[in-house]
C-alpha positions as CSV (number, residue, x, y, z in Angstrom):
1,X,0.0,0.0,0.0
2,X,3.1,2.3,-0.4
3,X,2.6,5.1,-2.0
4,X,5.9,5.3,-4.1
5,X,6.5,7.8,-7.3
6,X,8.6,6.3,-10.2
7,X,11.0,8.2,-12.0
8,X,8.8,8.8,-14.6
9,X,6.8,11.5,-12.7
10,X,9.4,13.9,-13.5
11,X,7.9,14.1,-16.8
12,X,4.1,13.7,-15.9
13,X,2.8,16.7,-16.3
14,X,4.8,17.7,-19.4
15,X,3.6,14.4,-21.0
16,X,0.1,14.6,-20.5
17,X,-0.1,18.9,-21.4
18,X,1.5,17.9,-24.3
19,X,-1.3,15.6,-25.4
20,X,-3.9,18.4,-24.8
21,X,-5.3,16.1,-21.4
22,X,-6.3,19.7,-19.6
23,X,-8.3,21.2,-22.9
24,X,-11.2,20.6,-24.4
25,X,-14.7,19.3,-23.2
26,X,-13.5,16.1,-21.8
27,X,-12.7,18.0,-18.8
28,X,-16.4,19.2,-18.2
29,X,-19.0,16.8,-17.2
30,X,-22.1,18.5,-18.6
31,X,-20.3,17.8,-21.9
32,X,-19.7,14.4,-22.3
33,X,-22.8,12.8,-20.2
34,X,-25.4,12.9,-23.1
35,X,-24.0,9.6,-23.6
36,X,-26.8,8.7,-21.2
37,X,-29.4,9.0,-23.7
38,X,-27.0,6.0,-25.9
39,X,-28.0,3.0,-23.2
40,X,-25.6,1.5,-20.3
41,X,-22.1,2.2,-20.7
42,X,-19.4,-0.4,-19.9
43,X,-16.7,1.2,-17.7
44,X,-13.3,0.2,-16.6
45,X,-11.6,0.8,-13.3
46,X,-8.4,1.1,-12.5
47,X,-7.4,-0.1,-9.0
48,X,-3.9,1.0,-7.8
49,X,-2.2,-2.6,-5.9
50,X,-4.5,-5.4,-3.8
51,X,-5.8,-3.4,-1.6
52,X,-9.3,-3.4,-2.7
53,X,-10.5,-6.7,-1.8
54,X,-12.0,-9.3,-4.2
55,X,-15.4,-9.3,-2.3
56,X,-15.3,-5.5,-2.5
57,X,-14.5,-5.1,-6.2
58,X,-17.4,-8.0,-7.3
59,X,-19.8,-5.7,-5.0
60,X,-18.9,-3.0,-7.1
61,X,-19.1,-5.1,-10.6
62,X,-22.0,-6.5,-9.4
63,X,-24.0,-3.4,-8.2
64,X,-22.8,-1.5,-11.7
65,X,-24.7,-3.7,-13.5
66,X,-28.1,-3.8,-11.3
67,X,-28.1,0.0,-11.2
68,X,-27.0,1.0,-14.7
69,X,-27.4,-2.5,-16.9
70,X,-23.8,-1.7,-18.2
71,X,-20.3,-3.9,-17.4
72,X,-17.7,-2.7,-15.1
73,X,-14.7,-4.1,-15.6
74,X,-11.9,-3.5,-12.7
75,X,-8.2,-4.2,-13.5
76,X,-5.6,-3.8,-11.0
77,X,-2.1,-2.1,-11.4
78,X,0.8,-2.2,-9.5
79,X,1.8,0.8,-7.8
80,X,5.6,1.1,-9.5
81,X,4.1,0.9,-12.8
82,X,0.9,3.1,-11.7
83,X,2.5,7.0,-12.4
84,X,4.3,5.4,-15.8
85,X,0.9,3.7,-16.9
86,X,-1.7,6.4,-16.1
87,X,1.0,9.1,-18.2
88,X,0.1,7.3,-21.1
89,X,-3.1,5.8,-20.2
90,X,-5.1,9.0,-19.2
91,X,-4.5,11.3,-22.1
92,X,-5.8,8.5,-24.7
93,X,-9.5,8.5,-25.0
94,X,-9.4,5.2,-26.8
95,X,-7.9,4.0,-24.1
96,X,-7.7,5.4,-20.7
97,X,-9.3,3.5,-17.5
98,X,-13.0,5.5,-16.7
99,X,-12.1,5.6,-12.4
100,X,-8.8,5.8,-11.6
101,X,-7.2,4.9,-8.0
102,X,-3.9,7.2,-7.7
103,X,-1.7,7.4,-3.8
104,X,-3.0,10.6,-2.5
105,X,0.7,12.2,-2.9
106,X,0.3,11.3,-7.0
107,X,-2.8,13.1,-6.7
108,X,-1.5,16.9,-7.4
109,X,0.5,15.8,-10.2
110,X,-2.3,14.6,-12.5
111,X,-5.1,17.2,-11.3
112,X,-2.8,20.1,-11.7
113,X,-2.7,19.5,-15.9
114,X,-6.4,18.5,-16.1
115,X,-6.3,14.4,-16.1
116,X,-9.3,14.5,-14.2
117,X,-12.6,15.5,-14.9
118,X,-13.9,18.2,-12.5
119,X,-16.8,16.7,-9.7
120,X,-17.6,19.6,-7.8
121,X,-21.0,19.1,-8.8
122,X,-20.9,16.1,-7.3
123,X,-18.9,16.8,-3.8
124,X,-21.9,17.6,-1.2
125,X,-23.8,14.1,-2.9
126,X,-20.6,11.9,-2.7
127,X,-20.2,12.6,0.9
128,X,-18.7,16.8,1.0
129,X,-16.9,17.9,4.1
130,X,-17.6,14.5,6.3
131,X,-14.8,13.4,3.8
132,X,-11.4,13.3,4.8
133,X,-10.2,16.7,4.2
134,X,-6.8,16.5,3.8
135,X,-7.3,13.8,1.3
136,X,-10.0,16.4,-0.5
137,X,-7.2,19.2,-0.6
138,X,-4.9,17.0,-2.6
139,X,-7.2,16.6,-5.0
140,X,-8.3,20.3,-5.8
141,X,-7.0,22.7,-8.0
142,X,-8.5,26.8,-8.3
143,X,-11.1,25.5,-5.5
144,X,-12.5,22.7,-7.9
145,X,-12.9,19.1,-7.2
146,X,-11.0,16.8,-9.6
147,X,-10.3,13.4,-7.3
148,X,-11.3,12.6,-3.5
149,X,-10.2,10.0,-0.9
150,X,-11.2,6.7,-1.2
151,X,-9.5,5.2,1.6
152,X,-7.1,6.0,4.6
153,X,-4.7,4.7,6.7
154,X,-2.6,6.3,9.0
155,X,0.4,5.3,10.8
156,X,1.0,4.8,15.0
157,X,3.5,3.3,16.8
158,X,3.4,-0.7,17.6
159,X,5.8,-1.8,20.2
160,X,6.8,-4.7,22.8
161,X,4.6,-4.7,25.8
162,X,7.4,-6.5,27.9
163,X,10.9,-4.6,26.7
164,X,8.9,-1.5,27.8
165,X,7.7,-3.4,31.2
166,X,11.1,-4.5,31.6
167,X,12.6,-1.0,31.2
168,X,10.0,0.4,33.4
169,X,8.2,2.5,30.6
170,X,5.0,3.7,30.4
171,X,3.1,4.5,27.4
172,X,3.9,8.3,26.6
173,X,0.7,11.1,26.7
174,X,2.8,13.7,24.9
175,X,5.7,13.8,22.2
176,X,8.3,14.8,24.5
177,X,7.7,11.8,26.8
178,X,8.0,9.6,24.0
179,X,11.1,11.0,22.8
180,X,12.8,10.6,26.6
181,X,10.8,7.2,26.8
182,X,12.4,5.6,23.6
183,X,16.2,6.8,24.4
184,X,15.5,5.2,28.0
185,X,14.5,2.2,27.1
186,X,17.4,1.9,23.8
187,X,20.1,2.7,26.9
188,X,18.6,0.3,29.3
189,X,18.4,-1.9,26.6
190,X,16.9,-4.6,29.3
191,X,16.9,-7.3,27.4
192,X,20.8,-6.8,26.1
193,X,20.0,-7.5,22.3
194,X,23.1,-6.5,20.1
195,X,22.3,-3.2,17.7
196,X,19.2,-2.4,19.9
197,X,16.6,0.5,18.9
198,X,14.2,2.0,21.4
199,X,12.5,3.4,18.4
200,X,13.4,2.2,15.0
201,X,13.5,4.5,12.5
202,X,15.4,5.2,9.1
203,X,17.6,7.3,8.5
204,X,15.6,7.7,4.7
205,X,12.3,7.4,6.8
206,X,11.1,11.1,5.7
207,X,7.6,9.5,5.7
208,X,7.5,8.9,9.7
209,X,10.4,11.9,10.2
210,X,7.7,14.6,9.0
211,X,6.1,13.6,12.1
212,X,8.3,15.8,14.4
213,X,8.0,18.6,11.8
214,X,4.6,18.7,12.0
215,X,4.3,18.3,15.5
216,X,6.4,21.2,16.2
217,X,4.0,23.7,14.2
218,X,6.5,23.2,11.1
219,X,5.5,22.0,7.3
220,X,7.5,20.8,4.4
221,X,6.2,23.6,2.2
222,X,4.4,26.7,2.1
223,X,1.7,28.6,-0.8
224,X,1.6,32.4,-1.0
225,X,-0.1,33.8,-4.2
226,X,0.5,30.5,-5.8
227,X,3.9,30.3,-5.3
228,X,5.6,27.1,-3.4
229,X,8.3,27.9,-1.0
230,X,10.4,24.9,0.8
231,X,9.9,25.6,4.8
232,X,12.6,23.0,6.1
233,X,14.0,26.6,7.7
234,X,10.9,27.5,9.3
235,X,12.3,27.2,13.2
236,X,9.2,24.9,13.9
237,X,10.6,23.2,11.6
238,X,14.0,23.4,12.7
239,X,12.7,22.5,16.2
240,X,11.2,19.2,14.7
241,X,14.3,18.1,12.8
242,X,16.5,18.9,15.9
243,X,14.2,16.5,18.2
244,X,14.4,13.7,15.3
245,X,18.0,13.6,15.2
246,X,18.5,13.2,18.5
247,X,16.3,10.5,18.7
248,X,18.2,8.8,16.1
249,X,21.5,9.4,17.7
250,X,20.7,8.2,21.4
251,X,17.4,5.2,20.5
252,X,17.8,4.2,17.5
253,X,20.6,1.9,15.6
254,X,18.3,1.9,12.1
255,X,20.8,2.2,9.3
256,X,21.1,5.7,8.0
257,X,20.2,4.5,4.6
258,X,17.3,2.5,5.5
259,X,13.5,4.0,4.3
260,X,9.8,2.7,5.8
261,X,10.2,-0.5,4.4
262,X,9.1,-3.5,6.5
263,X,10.1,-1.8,9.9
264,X,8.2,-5.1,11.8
265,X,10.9,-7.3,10.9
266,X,12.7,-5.8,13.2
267,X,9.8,-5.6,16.2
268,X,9.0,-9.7,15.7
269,X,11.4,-11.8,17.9
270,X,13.5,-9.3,18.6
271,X,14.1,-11.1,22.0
272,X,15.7,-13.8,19.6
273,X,17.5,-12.0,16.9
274,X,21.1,-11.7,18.9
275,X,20.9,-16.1,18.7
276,X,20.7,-15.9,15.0
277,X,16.6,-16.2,14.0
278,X,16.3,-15.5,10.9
279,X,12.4,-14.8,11.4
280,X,13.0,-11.4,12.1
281,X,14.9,-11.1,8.3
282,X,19.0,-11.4,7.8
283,X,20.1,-8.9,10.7
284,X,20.5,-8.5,14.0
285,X,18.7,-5.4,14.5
286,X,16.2,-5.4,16.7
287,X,13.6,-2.3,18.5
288,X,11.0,-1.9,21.3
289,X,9.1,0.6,18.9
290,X,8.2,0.6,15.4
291,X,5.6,3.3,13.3
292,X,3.6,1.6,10.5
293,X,0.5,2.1,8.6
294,X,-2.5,0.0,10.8
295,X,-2.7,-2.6,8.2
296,X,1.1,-3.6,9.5
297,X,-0.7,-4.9,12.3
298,X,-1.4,-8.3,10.3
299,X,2.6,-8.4,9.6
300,X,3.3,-8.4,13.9
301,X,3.6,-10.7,15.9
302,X,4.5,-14.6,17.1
303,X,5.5,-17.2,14.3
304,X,2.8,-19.6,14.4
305,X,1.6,-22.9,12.2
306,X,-2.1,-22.2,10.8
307,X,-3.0,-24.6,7.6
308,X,0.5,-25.7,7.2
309,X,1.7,-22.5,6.9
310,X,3.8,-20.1,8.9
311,X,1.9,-16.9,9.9
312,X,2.3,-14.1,12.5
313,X,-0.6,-14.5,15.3
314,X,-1.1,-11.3,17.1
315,X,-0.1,-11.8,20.8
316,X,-1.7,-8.6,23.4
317,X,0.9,-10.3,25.9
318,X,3.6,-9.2,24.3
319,X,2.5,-6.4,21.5
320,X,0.6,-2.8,21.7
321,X,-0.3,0.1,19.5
322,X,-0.6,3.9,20.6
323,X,-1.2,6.8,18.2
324,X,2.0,9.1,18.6
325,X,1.1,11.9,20.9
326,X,1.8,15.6,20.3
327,X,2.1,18.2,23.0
328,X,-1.3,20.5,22.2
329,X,-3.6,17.1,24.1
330,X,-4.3,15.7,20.2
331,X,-2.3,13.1,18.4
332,X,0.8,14.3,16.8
333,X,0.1,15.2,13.1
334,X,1.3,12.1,11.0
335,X,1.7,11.3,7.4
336,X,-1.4,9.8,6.5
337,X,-1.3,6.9,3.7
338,X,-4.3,6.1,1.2
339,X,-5.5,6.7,-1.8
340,X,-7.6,9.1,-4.0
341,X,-10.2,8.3,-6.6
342,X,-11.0,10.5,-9.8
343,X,-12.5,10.2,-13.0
344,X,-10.5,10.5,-16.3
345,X,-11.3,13.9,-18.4
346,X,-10.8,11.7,-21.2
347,X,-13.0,9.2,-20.9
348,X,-16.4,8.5,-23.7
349,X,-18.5,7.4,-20.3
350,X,-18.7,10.0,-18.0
351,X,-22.4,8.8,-17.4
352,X,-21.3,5.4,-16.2
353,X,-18.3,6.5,-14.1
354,X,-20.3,9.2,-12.2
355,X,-22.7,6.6,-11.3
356,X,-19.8,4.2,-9.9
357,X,-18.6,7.2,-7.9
358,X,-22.4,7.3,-6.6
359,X,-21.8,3.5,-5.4
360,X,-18.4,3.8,-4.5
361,X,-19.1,6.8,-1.9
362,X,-22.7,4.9,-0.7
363,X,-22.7,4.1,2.9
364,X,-22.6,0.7,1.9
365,X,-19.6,0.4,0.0
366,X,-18.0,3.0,2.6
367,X,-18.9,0.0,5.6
368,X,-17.6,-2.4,3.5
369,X,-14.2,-0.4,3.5
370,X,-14.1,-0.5,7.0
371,X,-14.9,-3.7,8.1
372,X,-12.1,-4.8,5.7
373,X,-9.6,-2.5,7.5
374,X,-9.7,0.4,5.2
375,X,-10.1,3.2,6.2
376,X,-13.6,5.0,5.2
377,X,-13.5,8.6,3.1
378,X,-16.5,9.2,5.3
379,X,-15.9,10.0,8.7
380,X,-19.9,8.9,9.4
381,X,-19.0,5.5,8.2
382,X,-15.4,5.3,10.8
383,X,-17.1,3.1,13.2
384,X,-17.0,0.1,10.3
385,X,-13.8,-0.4,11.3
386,X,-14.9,-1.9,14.5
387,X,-13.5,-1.2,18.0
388,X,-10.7,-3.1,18.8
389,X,-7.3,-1.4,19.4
390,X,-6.4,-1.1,15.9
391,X,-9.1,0.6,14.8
392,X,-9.1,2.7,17.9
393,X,-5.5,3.6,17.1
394,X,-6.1,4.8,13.4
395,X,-8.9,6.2,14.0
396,X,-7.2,8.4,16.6
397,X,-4.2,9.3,14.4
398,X,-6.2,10.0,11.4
399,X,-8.1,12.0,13.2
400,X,-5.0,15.1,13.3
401,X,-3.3,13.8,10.1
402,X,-1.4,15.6,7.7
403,X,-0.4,15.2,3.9
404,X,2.3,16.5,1.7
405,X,2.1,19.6,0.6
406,X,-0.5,19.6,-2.7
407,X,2.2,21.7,-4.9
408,X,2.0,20.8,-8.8
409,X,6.0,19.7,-8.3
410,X,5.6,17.4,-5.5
411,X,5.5,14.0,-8.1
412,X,9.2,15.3,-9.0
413,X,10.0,16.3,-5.7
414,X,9.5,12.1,-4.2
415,X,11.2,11.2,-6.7
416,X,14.0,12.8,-6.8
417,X,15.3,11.3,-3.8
418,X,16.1,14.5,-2.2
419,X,14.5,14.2,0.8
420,X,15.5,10.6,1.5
421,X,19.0,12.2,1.1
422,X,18.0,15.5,3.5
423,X,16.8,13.0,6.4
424,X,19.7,10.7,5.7
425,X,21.8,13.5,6.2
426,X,20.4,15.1,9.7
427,X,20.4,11.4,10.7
428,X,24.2,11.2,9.9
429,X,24.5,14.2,12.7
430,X,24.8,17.0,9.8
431,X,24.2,20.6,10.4
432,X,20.6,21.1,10.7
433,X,20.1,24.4,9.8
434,X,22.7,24.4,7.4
435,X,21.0,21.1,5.4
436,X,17.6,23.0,5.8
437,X,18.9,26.2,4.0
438,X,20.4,23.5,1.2
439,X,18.0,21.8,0.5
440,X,15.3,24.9,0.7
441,X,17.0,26.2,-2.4
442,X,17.1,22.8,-4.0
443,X,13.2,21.8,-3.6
444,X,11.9,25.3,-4.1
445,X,12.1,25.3,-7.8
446,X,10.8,21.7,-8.1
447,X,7.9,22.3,-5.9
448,X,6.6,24.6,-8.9
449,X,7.4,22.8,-11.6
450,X,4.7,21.6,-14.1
């Protein structure tokens, strides 16, 4: 469910203007639905990785055809070859997919040169401000409504119930006692595991880092008159990045190259990593405290046999989730993962899609989310996700999340690697307000690119 930008998005927005995507009456839904009058339309949807289940996309095949006697046809693409694909895919009438799922970070890209069809009209019917806003503001462009969230899922922290016990730790209420609690328990270290984290994190991991920025009252980016200024100087920023490297110097041992890949391999067993398991993956790392996505949570804990199989079995003895505090009472503002759904200007059915947007944002479909362990665009529809402490914990930290800034650039900006290699270098111990002015001038420029 990563949200990860190829190379190619460097040249997304210049390939699709190129191919007139943002012109014409495609764009403009009152244009293009006298199709209406032709009989059902057969639509195609483009689902971004397996996150949709199979019992959710045959509900939506299925209740297509009762409602609008057409065929919905639902093909699923893999999120590296997603950004690459949808280049090409979107401008094409002849060919581009009717309902597109794009990461809510790829969103800005696309609806800043006009891939998506504007459904403004449509925003107080498909659910208007009970959606998730932050997810809404990736999606707009000039106040207009071009995608809007399908599904959320934020990240909190997971960690071992009995290395915090045994270091005599209790779960922190604010940020500041979770930064002292995870350097006491890396230096007590009370269960003597060789290269021991408190917390791990990355020293790539921008995605969790942005935590502390935020936190502090800092951003990655700021708009004035439509111009995109990198804020990585902003001393609430400063403040953030300050807190973060410390963190990483005194609790965590997380290589300084490593991203938010996987960080439970390194929260399983870790009691048993230093006598060679290989369980935990080919390393003797090993942390008290991990933050993941909620859907991690089927990725953590003991290795059990179920149908011949190995599988993790979640065990409340020895694991526990908490959102990440801030210091203002609320959870601390993290990066919030998901996707966005649109429809494609281009498309010859903007009848049929319109109508699968209708089902797609219906409070059944939006239940269904939930009770699969999505996240709901509609915050009426949160409870779906039941009550046990998983839901209770994204729920929680969705509830103060934050997104990247929504800046026409920000496709290039991911993937250029320069913030992997910014957070890589205050992790090393660098200068931190001598990397923020850096790499200010560096990602300036690229935040306005188009």
């Amino acid at each position: 469910m990563k949200k990860m930008l190829s190379a190619i998005a460097l040249a997304t927005a210049s390939a699709l203007a190129l191919t007139g995507c943002a012109s014409g009456t495609a764009s403009n839904p009152s244009a293009s639905t006298s199709a209406t009058s032709a009989g059902p339309q057969n639509i195609t949807m483009w689902v971004a990785g397996g996150d949709t289940p199979q019992e959710l996309r045959d509900y939506l095949k299925t209740t297509y055809n009762t409602k609008t006697g057409g065929t919905l046809t639902i093909e699923e693409q893999s999120w590296g070859d997603l950004v690459t694909k949808l280049t090409t895919a979107l401008p094409d009438a002849n060919n581009t997919p009717d309902v597109v799922e794009v990461g809510n970070t790829q969103s800005p890209t696309f609806t800043n040169v006009g891939a998506f069809a504007d459904i403004s009209d449509m925003y107080a019917e498909l659910g208007g401000d009970k959606l998730l806003q932050s997810f809404v503001e990736v999606g707009k462009v000039d106040g207009k409504n071009y995608t809007l969230p399908y599904y959320f899922g934020s990240r909190y922290a997971f960690y071992r119930k009995d290395v915090w016990k045994a270091a005599g730790v209790e779960v922190p209420k604010t940020l500041d006692e979770f930064n002292t609690a995870v350097k006491a328990i890396a230096e007590k270290n009370p269960k003597n595991i060789k290269d021991f984290s408190g917390f791990f994190i990355g020293g790539q991991d921008w995605r969790n880092g942005i935590s502390w920025i935020f936190a502090n009252g800092g951003d990655l980016a700021k708009n004035e008159g439509g111009n995109w200024t990198s804020t990585l100087s902003d001393p609430n920023s400063i403040k953030g990045l300050t807190q973060l490297q410390e963190i990483q110097k005194v609790a965590s041992r997380a290589p300084k190259t490593a991203k938010d890949e996987s960080p439970w391999l390194y929260i399983n067993d870790s009691d048993k990593i230093m006598d060679g398991d290989k369980v935990s993956g080919k390393t003797s790392l090993a942390a008290a405290t991990i933050m993941a996505p909620g859907w991690a949570h089927w990725s953590i804990g003991d290795l059990v046999k179920k149908d011949g199989k190995e599988v993790r079995a979640w065990n409340d003895d020895k694991f526990g989730v908490f959102a990440l505090p801030g210091n203002d009472g609320k959870p601390a503002p993290v990066f919030a993962g998901g996707s966005n759904i649109g429809i494609s200007a281009a498309s010859k059915n903007q009848a049929g899609a319109r109508e699968l947007m209708k089902i797609i944002f219906s409070s059944e479909y939006q239940q269904m989310l939930g009770k699969n362990g999505l996240g709901p665009a509609n915050s009426d529809y949160v409870s779906s996700l039941g009550d046990d402490q998983f839901a209770k914990a994204l729920i929680e930290s969705a509830s103060n999340s934050k997104l990247t800034p929504a800046a026409p650039g920000w496709a290039g900006v991911e993937a250029s690697g320069k913030l992997e290699e910014f957070f890589s270098k205050v992790a090393d111990g660098g200068d931190v307000t001598a990397l923020a002015a850096e790499y200010d001038a560096l990602l300036t420029p690229m935040l306005n690119a188009k």
